[in-house]
N, C-alpha and C positions, 0 to 999 in steps of 0.2 A: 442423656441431656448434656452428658460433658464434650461431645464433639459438636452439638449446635454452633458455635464458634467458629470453626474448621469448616463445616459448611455455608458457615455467613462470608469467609475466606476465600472460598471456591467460588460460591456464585458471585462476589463483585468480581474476583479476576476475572471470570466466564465473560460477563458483562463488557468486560472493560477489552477482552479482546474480540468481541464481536463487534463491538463498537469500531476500533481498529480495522477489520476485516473489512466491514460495508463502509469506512470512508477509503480504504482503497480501491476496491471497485466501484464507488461513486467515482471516486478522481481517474481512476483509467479509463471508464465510461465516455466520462469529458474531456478526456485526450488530455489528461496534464501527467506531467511525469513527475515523479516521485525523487528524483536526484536536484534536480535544478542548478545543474552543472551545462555548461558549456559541451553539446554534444558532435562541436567538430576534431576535438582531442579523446574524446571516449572510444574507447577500443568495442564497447558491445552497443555504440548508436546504431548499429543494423538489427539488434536485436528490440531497439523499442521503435525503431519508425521506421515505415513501409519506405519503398526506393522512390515513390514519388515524392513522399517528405523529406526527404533526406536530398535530393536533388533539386528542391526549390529554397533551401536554406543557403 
């Protein structure tokens, strides 16, 4: 009974990072990106948008 506590601990963290996990593949699903920077100075914009998007911006 003394670690009931320690598991009330665990499952919100659990909770609370799944939640985290599925709004970021919600939001990559719908193409929004996660920096909300300016991506004609970012050195890894080829790594979040395909050459077509990257060539119409």
């Amino acid at each position: 009974m003394s670690s009931i506590g320690t598991w009330i601990v665990i499952l919100i963290l659990a909770a609370v990072i799944a939640l985290v996990v599925w709004k970021l593949v919600k939001d990559k699903r719908n193409g929004k990106s996660s920096c909300g920077c300016n991506c004609g100075c970012c050195p890894n914009s080829q790594l979040c948008h395909s050459k077509t998007e990257t060539k119409s911006k």
